[in-house]
C-alpha positions as CSV (number, residue, x, y, z in Angstrom):
1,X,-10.3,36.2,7.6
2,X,-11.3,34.7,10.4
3,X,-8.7,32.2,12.2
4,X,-9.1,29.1,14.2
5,X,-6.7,27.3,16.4
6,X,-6.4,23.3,16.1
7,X,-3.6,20.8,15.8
8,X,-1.9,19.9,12.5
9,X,1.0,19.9,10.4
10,X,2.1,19.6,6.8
11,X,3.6,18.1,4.5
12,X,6.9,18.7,4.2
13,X,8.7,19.7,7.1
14,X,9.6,19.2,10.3
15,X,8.0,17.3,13.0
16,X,6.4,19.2,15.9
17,X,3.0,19.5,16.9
18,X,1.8,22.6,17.4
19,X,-1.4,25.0,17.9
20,X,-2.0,26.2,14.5
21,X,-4.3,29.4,13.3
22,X,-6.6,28.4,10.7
23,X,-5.7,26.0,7.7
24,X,-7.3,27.2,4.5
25,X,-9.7,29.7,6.8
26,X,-12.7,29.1,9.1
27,X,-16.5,28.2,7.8
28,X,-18.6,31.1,7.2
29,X,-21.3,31.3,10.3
30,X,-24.0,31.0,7.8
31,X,-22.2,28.1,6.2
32,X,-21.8,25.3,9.2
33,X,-19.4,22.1,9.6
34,X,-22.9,19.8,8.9
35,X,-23.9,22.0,5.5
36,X,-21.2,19.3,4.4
37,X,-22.1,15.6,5.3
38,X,-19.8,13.2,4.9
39,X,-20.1,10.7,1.8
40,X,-18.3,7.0,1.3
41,X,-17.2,5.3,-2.0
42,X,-16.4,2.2,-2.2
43,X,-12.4,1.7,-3.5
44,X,-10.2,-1.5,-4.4
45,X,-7.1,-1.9,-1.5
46,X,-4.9,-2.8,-4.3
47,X,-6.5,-1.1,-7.6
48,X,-3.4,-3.8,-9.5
49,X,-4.4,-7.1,-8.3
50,X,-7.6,-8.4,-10.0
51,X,-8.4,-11.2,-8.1
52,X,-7.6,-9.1,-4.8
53,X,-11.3,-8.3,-3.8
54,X,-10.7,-6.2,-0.9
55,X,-12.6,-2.7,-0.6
56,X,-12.6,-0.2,1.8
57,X,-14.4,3.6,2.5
58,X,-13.0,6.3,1.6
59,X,-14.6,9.8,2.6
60,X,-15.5,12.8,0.5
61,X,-17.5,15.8,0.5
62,X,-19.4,17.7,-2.2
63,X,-20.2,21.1,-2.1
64,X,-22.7,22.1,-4.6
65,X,-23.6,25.7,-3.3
66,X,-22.2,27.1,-6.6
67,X,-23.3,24.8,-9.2
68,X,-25.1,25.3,-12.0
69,X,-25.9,22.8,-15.1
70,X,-23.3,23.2,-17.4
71,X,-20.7,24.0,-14.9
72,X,-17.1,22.0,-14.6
73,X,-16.1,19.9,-11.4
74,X,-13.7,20.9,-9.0
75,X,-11.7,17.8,-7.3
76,X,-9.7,19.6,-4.2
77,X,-7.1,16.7,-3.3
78,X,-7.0,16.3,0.7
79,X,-3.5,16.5,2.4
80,X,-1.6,13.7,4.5
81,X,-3.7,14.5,7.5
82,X,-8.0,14.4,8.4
83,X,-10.2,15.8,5.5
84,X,-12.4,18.2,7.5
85,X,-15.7,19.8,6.0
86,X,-15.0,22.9,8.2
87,X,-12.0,23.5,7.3
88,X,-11.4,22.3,3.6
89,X,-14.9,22.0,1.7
90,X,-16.1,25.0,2.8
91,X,-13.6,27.1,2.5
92,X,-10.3,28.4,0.0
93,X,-9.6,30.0,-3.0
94,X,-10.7,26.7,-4.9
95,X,-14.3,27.5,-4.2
96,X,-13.7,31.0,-4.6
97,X,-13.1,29.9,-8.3
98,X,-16.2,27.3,-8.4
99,X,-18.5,30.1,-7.6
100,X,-16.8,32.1,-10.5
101,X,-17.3,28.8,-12.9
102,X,-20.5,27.0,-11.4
103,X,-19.0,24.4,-10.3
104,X,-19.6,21.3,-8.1
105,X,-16.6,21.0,-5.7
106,X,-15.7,17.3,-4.4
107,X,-13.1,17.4,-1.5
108,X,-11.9,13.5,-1.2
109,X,-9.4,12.3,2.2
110,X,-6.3,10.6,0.7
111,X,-6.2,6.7,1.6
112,X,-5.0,5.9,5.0
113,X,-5.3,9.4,6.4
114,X,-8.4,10.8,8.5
115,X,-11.3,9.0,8.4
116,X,-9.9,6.7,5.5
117,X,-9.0,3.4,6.5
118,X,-8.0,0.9,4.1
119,X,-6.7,-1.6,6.4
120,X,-7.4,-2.4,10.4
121,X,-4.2,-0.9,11.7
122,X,-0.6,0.7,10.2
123,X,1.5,-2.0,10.3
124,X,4.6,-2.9,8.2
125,X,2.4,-5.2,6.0
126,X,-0.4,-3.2,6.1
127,X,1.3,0.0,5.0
128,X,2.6,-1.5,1.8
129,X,-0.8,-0.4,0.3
130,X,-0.3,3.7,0.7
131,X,1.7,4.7,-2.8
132,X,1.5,7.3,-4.8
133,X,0.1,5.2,-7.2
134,X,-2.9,3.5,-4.9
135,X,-3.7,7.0,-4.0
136,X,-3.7,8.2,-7.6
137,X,-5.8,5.1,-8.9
138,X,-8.0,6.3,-6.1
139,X,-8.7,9.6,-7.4
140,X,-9.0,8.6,-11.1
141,X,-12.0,5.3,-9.9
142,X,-13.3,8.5,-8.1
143,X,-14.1,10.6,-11.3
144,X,-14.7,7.8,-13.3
145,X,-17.5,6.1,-10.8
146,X,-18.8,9.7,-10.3
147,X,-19.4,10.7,-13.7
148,X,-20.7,7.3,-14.5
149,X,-23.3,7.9,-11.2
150,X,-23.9,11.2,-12.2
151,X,-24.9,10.3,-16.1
152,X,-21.8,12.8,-18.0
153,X,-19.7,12.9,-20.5
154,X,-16.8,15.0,-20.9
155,X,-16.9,16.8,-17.9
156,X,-14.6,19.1,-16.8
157,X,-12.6,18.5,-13.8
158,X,-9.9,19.9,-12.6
159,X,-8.2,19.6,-9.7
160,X,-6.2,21.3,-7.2
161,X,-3.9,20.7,-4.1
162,X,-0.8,22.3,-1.9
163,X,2.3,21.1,-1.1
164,X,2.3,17.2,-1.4
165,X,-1.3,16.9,-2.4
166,X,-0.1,19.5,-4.9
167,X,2.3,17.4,-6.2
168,X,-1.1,14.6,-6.0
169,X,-2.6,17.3,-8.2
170,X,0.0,17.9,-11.2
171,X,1.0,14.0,-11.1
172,X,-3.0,13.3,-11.6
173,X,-3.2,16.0,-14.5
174,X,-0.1,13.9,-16.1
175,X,-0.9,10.0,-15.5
176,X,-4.9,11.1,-16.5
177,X,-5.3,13.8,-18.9
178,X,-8.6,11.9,-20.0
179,X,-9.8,12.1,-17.3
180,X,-8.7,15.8,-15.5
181,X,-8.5,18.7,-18.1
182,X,-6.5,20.8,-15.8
183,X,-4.8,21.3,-12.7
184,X,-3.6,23.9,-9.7
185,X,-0.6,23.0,-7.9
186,X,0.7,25.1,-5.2
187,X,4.0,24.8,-4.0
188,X,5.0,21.0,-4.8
189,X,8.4,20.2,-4.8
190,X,7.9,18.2,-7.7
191,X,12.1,17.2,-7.3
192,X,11.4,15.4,-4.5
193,X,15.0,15.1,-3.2
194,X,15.5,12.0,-1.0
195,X,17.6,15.2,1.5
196,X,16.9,18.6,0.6
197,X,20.0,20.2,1.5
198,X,19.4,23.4,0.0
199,X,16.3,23.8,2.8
200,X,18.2,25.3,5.2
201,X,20.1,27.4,2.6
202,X,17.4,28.9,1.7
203,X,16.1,29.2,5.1
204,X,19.7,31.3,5.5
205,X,18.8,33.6,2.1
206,X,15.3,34.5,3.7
207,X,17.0,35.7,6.7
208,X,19.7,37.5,4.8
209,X,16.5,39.7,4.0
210,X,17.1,41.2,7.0
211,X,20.3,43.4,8.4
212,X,22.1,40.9,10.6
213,X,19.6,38.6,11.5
214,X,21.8,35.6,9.2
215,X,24.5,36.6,11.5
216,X,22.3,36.7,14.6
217,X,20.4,32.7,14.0
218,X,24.7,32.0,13.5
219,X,25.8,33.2,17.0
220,X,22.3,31.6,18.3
221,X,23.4,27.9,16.8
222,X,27.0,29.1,18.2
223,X,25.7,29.5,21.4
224,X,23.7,25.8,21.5
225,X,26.5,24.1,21.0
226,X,28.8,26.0,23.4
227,X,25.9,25.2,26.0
228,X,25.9,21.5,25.1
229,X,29.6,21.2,26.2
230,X,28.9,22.0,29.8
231,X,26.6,21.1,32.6
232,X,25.8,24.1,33.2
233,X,24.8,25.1,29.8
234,X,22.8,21.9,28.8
235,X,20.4,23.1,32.4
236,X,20.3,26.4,30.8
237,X,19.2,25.8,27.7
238,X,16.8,23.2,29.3
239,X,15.3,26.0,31.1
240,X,15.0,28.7,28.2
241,X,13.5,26.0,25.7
242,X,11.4,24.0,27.9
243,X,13.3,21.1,27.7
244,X,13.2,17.5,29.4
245,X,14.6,14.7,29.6
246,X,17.2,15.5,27.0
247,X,21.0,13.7,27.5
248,X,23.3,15.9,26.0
249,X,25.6,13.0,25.2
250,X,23.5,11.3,22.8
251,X,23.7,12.3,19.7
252,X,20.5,12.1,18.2
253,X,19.1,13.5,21.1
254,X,21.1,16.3,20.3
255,X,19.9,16.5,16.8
256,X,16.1,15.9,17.5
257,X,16.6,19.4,19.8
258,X,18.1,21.1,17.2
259,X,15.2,20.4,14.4
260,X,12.7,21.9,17.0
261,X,15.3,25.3,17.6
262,X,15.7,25.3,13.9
263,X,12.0,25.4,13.2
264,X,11.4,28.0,15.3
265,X,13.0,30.0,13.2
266,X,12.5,27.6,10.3
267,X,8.6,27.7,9.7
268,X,8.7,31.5,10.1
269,X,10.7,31.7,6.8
270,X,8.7,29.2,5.1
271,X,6.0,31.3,5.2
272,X,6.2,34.4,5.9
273,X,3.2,35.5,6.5
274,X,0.8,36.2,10.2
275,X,-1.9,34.1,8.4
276,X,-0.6,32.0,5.8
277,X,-3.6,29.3,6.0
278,X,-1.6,26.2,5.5
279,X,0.7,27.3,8.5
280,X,0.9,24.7,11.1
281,X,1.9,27.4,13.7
282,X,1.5,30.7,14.5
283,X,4.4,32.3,12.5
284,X,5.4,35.5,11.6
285,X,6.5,37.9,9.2
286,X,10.6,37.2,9.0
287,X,11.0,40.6,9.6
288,X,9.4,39.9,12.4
289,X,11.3,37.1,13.6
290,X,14.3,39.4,13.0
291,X,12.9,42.1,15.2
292,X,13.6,40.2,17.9
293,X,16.6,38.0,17.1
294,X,18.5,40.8,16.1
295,X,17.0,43.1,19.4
296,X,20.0,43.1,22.3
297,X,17.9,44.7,24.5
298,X,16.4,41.1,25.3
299,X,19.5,39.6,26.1
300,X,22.2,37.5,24.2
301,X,21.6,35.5,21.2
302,X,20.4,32.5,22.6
303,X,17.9,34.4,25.1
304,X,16.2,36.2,22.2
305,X,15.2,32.7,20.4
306,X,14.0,31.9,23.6
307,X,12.2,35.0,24.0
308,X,10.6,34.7,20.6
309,X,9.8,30.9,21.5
310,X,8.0,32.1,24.8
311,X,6.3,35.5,23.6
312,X,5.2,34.8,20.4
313,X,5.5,31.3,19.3
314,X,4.7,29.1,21.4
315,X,3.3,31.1,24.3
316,X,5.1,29.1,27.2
317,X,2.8,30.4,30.0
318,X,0.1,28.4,28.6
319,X,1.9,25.2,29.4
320,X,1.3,25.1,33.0
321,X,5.3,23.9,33.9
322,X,5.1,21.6,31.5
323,X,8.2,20.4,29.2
324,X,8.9,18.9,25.8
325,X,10.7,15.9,25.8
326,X,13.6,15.9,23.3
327,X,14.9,12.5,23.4
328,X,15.1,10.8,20.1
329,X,13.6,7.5,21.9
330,X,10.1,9.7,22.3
331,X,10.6,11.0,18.6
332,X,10.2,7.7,17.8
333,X,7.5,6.5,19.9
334,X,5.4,9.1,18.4
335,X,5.5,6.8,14.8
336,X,5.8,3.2,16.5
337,X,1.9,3.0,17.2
338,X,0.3,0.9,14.5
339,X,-3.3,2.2,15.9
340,X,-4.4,5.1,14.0
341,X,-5.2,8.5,15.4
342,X,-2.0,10.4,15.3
343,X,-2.8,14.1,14.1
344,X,0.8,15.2,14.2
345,X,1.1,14.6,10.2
346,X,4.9,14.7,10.3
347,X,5.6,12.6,13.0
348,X,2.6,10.0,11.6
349,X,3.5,6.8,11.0
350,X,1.5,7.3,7.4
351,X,3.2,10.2,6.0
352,X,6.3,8.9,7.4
353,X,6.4,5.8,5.7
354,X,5.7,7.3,2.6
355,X,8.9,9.3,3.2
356,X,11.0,6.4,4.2
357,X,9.7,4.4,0.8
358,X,9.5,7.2,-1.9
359,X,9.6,10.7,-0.9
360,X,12.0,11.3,0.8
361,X,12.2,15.4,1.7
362,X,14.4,15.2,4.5
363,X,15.8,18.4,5.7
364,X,19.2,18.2,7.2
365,X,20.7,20.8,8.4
366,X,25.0,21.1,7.4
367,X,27.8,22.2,5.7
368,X,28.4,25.7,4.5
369,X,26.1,29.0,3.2
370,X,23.9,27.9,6.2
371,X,23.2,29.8,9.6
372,X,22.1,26.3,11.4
373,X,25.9,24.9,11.6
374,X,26.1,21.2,11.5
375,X,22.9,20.8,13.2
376,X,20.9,17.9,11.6
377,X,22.8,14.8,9.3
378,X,21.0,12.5,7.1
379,X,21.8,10.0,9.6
380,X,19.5,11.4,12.1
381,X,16.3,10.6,9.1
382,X,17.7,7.4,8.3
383,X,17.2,6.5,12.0
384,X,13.9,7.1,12.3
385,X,13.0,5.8,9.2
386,X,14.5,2.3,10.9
387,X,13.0,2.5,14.3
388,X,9.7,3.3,12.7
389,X,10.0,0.3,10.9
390,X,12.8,-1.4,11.1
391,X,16.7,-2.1,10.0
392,X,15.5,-2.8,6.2
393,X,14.3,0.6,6.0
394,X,17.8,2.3,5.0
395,X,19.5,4.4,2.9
396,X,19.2,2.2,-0.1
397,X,15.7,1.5,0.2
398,X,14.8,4.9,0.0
399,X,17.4,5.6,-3.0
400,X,15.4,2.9,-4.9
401,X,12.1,3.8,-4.2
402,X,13.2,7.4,-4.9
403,X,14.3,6.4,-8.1
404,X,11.0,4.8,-9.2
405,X,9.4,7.7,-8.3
406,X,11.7,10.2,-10.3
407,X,11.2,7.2,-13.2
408,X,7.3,7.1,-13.2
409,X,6.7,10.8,-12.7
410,X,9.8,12.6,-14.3
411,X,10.6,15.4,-10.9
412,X,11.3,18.7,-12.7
413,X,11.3,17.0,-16.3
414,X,8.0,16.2,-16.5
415,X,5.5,17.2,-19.2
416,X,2.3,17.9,-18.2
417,X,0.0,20.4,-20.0
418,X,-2.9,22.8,-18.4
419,X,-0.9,22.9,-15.4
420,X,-0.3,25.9,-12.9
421,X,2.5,25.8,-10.4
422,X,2.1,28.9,-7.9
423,X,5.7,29.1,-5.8
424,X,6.4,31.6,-3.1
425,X,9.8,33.4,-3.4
426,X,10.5,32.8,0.5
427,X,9.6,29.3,0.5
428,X,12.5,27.2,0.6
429,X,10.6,24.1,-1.4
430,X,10.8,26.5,-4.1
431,X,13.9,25.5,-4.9
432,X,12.5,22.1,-5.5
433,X,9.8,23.1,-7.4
434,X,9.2,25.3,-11.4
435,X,10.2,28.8,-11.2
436,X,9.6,29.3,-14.8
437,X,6.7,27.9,-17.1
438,X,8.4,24.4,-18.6
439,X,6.7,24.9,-21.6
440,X,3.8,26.7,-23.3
441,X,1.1,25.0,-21.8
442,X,2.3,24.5,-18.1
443,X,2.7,27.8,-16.1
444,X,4.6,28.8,-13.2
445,X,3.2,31.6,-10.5
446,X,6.0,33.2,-8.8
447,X,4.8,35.3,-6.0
448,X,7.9,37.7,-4.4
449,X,7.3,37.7,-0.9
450,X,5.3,34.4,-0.5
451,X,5.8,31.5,1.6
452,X,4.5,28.0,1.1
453,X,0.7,28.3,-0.6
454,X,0.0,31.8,0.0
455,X,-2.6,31.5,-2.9
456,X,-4.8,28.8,-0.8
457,X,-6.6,31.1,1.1
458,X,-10.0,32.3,0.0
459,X,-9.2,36.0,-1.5
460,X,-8.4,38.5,1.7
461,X,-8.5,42.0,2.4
462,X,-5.2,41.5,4.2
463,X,-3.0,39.9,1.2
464,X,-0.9,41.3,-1.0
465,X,-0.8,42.6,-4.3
466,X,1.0,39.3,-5.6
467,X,-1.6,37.0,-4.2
468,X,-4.3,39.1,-5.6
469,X,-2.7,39.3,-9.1
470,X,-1.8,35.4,-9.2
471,X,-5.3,34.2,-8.4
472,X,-6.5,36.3,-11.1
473,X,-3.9,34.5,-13.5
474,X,-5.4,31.3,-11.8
475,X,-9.0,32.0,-12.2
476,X,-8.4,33.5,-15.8
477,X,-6.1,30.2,-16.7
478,X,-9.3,27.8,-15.1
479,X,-11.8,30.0,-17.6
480,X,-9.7,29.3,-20.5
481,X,-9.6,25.2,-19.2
482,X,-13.4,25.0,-19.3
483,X,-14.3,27.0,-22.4
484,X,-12.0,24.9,-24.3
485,X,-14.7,21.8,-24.8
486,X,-18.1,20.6,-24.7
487,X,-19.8,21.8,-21.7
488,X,-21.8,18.9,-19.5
489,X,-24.5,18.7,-17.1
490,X,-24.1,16.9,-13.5
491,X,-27.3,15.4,-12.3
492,X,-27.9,15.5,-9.2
């Protein structure tokens, strides 16, 4: 597969941006960025107000290389970050299984994100409008106006996402089963924990993989906060790491460095992979990773994270002397603009004030069974969810809102039918998400080895035997979805 570099993140980790090799592939040279042009509908700011007559445009593509009369609909749910044609319409395992089916793909941008701009700016007020459930009504209006415009009846859709928008994709399947006759979800953490403490566990248990690297990240995270209790130790690790205008003294300065050291170890054991096309960096294999943190010929602990930062993860000597500023005063400036334009997804005021009001899928790093130490509190989120937005922003709003979404959506007890949930054994959201089929009509895809989505991906010559087998169960699971009804015609 061919790779490209550009700047994203996802969903539901930490915040850095970062170069990133392709996410969900590269177009095909026969199959250009403009085979795809972009298409508006016309959607209701608040779909539960009727006298609120607001609209705005949201942006979709179609791609109807595939089609033939007769065949389903394929509704790919966009991430929290831009919808592009190149990237996402074009390409993935989704279309793999429309050209399998005939079917018409429609690849719609989630409200507020990209191109998709429900209100002027991202302020307070403003941002009350991006819900699960506003984004959810939007994708139902969507089929519903579209098979109206397109003259059907009973057509087929079904839908598909990663990560959050996977969860977008089984929460759609359950809220309208009249309207979506079946669904692919891959990797949701449908538990939605407000803090996912067992993150960094599991982190820990992906390293254990690998003789001594748990005990090598340890000594690293050891070694960091030795360094932090001396002058001289807070300029050396300034200098390994690339590090400025950091105060040792400050807490949550302290903190915001240690979620950047911890992901680069971090978002190698999410996904586990050299290609894994929803990466937001380019990772490694863990054993990989381990290779070098576990090598003394580079040096002590702490220089071989730094090596590993310089060689293969970041590639320092592209940065032309430049450093990363790790106060927690610049963390938050990155989610105090109310303009929109931010590409780092995590750091985005959007996706963050989803997490602050509902989500929650904080990662703090403490406590025992852990190589990270006490790294990262639930303090440290709280406080950026409140200098994003301000003091009312705390701990119990997010418990309540957490609660209304565990309430309208069920988290692990939900009951959905013609569902698949594909989970990688190496992701750590995994243990937020179904590991075993719920019941007899919802089934769970565990792939041993796998990170995050490592089914996304149009179908490789590089992946592995797991990946090949579960999009086989996928594509045979669709087949069964489609054939199990009156077939319909989409007019062009």
């Amino acid at each position: 597969m061919r790779m490209k570099t550009f700047l994203v993140c996802l969903v539901v980790a930490t915040c850095l941006l970062v170069e990133a090799d392709g996410f969900l592939g590269s177009p095909s040279q026969d199959d250009p960025p403009s085979t795809y042009p972009e298409h508006w509908f016309h959607q209701k700011l608040d779909h539960f107000n009727v006298v609120d007559t607001r609209y705005w445009k949201q942006r979709y593509y179609i791609n109807d290389k595939f089609y033939r009369p007769g065949g389903p609909v394929f509704l790919f749910i966009g991430p929290q970050t831009e919808l592009t044609p190149a990237v996402f319409t074009g390409n993935g395992a989704w279309l793999d299984y429309a050209k399998t089916y005939h079917a018409i793909g429609f690849a719609v941008e989630q409200r507020f994100y990209g191109s998709s701009h429900p209100t002027p700016d991202l302020s307070v007020d403003n941002l009350q409008y991006l819900s699960v459930e506003q984004s959810l009504e939007d994708l139902a209006t969507f089929i519903v106006a579209t098979n109206k415009e397109r003259n059907v009846t009973n057509a087929k859709w079904i839908s598909f996402g990663g990560s959050y928008s996977g969860m977008m994709s089984t929460w759609l399947r359950y809220k309208f089963p009249h309207l979506v006759t079946g669904a692919v979800a891959d990797s949701p953490p449908l538990a939605a924990p407000v803090f996912a403490k067992e993150y960094s566990i599991a982190i820990g248990e992906d390293l254990r993989t690998e003789s001594g690297c748990y005990e090598a990240t340890s000594a690293i995270f050891d070694d960091i906060r030795a360094s932090l209790k001396t002058n001289a130790g807070v300029k050396k690790l300034q200098s390994l790491f690339r590090l400025c205008d950091f105060n040792a003294s400050n807490k949550l300065d302290v903190e915001n460095m240690m979620m950047y050291l911890r992901d680069l170890i971090g978002w190698s054991a999410m996904f586990n992979t050299d290609a894994n096309v929803m990466s937001p960096v380019p990772i490694r294999y863990v054993s990989s990773v381990c290779k070098v943190l576990t090598d003394k010929t580079i040096g002590m602990p702490l220089e071989r994270l730094a090596h590993f930062g310089e060689v293969i993860y970041h590639n320092y000597t592209s940065m032309n002397g430049q450093c990363r500023n790790m106060t927690f005063e610049a963390r938050l400036n990155l989610g105090r603009d109310v303009k929109y334009g931010n590409s780092n997804v995590l750091s985005a005021r959007q996706w963050m004030y989803q997490k602050c009001t509902l989500m929650g899928l904080f990662t703090p790093s403490s406590g025992s069974n852990q190589p990270f130490g006490e790294a990262v509190s639930e303090e440290y989120f709280l406080k950026i969810c409140e200098g994003y937005f301000g003091p009312s922003f705390n701990r119990s709003l997010i418990m309540k809102g957490h609660d209304e979404l565990i309430t309208n959506y069920g988290g692990l007890d939900i009951k959905v039918t013609n569902i698949i949930h594909t989970q990688g054994s190496f992701d750590p959201w995994t243990k937020y998400g179904f590991t075993q089929d719920p019941h007899p009509e919802a089934y769970v895809i565990l792939i041993n080895g796998g990170g995050h989505t490592p089914d996304m991906a149009a179908p490789s010559s590089v992946e592995s035997a797991e990946v090949t087998l579960a999009r086989a169960k996928i594509q045979r699971l669709i087949g069964q979805w489609i054939a199990s009804g009156p077939t319909v015609s989409i007019v062009g």
